[in-house]
Each structure stands twice: as C-alpha cells, then as structure tokens.
C-alpha positions as CSV (number, residue, x, y, z in Angstrom):
1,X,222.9,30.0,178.3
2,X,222.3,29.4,174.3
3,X,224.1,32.4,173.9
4,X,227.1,31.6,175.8
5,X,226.9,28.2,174.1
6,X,227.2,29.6,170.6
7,X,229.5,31.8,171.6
8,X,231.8,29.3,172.8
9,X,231.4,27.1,169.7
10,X,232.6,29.8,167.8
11,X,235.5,30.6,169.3
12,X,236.3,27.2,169.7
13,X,236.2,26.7,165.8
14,X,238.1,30.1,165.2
15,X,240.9,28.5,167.7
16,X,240.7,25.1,166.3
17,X,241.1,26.9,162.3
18,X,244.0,29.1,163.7
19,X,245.9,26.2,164.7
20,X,248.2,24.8,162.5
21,X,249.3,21.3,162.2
22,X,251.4,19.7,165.0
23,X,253.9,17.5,165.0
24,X,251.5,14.3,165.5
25,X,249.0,15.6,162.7
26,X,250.8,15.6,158.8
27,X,248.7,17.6,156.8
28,X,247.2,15.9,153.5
29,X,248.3,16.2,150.2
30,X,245.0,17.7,149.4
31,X,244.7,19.9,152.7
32,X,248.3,21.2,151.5
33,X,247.6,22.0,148.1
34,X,243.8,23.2,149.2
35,X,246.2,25.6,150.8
36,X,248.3,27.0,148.0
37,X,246.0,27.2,145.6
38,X,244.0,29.4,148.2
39,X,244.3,33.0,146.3
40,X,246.4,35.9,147.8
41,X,245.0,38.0,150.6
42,X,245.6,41.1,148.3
43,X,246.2,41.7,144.4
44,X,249.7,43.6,143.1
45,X,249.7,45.0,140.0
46,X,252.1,43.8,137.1
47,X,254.3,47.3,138.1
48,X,253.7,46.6,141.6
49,X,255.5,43.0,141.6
50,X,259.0,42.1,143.6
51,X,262.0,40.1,142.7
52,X,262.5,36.7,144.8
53,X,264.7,38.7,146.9
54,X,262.6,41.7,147.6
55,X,259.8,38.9,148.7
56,X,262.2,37.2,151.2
57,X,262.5,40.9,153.1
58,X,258.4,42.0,152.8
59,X,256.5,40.4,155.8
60,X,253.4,42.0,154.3
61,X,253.2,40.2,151.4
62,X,254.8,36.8,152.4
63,X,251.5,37.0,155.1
64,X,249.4,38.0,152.5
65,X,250.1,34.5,150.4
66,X,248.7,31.3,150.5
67,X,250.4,29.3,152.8
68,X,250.5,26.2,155.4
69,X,253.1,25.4,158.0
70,X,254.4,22.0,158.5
71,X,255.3,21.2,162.1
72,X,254.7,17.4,160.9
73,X,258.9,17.8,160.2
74,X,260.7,19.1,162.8
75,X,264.2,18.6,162.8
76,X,266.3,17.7,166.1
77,X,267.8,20.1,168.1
78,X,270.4,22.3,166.2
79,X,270.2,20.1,163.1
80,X,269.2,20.2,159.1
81,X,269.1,16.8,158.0
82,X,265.6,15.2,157.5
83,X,265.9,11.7,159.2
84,X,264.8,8.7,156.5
85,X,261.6,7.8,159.3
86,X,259.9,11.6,157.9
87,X,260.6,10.6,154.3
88,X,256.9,9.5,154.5
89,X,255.8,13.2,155.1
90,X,257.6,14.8,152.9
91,X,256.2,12.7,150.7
92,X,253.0,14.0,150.7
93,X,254.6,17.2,150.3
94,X,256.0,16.4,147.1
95,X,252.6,14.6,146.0
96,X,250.8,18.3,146.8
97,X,253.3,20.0,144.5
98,X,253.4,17.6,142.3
99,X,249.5,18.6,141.8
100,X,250.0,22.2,142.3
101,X,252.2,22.2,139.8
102,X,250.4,19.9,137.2
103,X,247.8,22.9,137.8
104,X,250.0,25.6,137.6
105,X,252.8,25.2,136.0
106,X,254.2,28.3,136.7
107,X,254.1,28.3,140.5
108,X,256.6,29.0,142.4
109,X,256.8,28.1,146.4
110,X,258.8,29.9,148.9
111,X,260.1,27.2,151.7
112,X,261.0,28.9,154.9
113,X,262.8,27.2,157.3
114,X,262.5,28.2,161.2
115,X,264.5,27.8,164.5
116,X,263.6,28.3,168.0
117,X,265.5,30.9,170.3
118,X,268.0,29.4,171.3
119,X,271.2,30.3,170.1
120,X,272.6,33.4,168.3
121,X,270.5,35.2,165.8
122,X,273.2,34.7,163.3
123,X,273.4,30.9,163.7
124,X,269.7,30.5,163.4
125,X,269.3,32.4,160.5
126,X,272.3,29.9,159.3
127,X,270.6,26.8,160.6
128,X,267.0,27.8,159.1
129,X,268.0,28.4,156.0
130,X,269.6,25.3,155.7
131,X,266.3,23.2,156.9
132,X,264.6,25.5,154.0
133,X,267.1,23.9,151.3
134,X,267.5,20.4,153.1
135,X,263.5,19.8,152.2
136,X,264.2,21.5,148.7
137,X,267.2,19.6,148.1
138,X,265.1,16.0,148.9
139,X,262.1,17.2,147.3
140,X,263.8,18.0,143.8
141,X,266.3,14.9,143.8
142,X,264.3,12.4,145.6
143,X,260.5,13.2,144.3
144,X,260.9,15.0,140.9
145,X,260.1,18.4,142.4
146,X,261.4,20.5,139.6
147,X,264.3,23.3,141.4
148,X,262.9,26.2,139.9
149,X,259.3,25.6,141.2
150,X,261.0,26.2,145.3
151,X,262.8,28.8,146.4
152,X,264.3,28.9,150.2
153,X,264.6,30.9,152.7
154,X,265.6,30.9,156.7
155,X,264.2,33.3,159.1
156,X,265.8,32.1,162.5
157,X,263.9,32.9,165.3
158,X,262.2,36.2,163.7
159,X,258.4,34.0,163.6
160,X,258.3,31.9,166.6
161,X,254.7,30.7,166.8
162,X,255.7,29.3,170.8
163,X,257.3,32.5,171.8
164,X,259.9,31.5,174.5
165,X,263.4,31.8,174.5
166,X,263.8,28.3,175.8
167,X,263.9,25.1,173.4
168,X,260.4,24.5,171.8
169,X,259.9,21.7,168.4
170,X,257.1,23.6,167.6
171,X,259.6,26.9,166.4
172,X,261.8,24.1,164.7
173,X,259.8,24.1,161.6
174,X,259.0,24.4,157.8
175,X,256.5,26.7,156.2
176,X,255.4,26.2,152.7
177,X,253.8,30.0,151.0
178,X,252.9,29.8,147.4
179,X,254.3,33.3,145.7
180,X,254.1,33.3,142.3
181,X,251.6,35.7,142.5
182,X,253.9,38.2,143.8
183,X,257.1,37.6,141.8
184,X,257.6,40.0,138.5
C-alpha cells in the first residue's frame, strides 16, 4: 500500500511538471525567465552551430532549448491580433526578457506561434506565423523589447499538444525557446 502510494505521488508530480501552463494560469516573470535561462539539453560546438533559418527547420535542436509555452495568450479563433484585456500577460513576458536580457545581452529568443487543425496546412502556417510576430511586434514597440533579441516563427498545426483535428485553444498558442546557444 506505501508502495503504491509513492508510486502514485510520483507520477502525479512527473504529470503535474509535464504540464504546461493553461490558459487560466500566466506563468511568472521569474518562472519564465527560470525557464530560459535553463541551459540547453545538449552542447554544439562553435563549427557545429546553425543560421536562424536552419534552427527554424531542426526539431532536434529547437527541443533541445530552454523553453516555456504560453497558453496564458491564446488568440480567438482564426485570428492574430492580441486583444488589449492580455496586454497584462504579455507584460510579464516582456518584464522576463527584459531580465534575460539585462543577463544576457546577447540572447536571442525564438517565438513560435501555433494553430489548431483546423483549416489548411498552408493557412495555418500563415496564421501562426503571424501570432509569432503579432507578440514580437507588441513586445518591441510597446515594452522596449529590443527586435533583434526575438526572432519568429509559425509552425501551423505541425506541434499540437491536444491532438485533434477539431477546434481546441489549447493548440492556439505561443511558445517562447531561448536559442542563442545554437545560432553561429
């Protein structure tokens, strides 16, 4: 009976930890930048390092960053625009970078913008990468983020984490992956 109660503990922690933030839970500017300053899974080599754009096409070594998704912003239905009521979380988005970046200058974090499965492949690699540059796009002119420290990519439907073809907010997301570790 112990046994069994440890047991389930555990896996009951490993479940909670594997969980990522839901739409009713904005992560913390410290949780978030806890995150990204986590180090990278593995280690390249200075010869072994990508441009941006090789980055955006390697799965392995986007997983292998530090990284935190943001379901706390989901965006309406076949939409971009960030409504003025979640200018509160983005916020503390911006504050996170804001001390990432007063720690390491140099970082540089990939924001990848996500759709459900609805709709063509095509249009929701259109609409994700516009919810990837609609966060930039506030988080540079509205909170100081500096351009250069974000870079923005949309992935569609490729990394549903509620895989269903119907309508879900959970797929209609943002994730945040430090990479500067990565880029040459």
């Amino acid at each position: 009976m112990f046994r069994k109660s440890i047991a389930a503990a555990l896996a009951s922690s490993f479940l909670y930890a594997a969980v990522p933030a839901t739409a009713q839970q904005m992560p913390s500017a410290n949780r978030i930048e806890q995150q990204l300053q986590a180090k990278p899974r593995i280690r390249l080599d200075e010869d072994e390092r990508v441009t941006i754009k090789e980055l955006k096409r390697r799965p392995e070594l986007r997983r292998a960053a530090p990284s935190i998704d943001i379901q706390a912003i989901n965006f309406a239905y076949d939409s971009a625009a960030i409504p003025g009521s979640q200018y509160d979380k983005v916020e503390t988005i911006a504050f996170a970078l804001e001390r990432l970046l007063n720690r390491r200058p140099d970082a540089v974090v990939l924001i990848e913008g996500h759709t459900d499965a609805v709709g063509s492949r095509t249009y929701n690699y259109g609409l994700s990468d516009a919810r990837a540059r609609s966060l930039k796009r506030l988080l540079a002119r509205d909170y100081g983020i500096p351009p250069s420290a974000m870079e923005t990519v949309g992935f569609g439907e490729d990394y549903l984490l509620v895989p269903t073809s119907e309508e879900n907010w959970r797929n209609r997301r943002v994730t945040l992956r430090r990479v500067d570790d990565f880029l040459r």
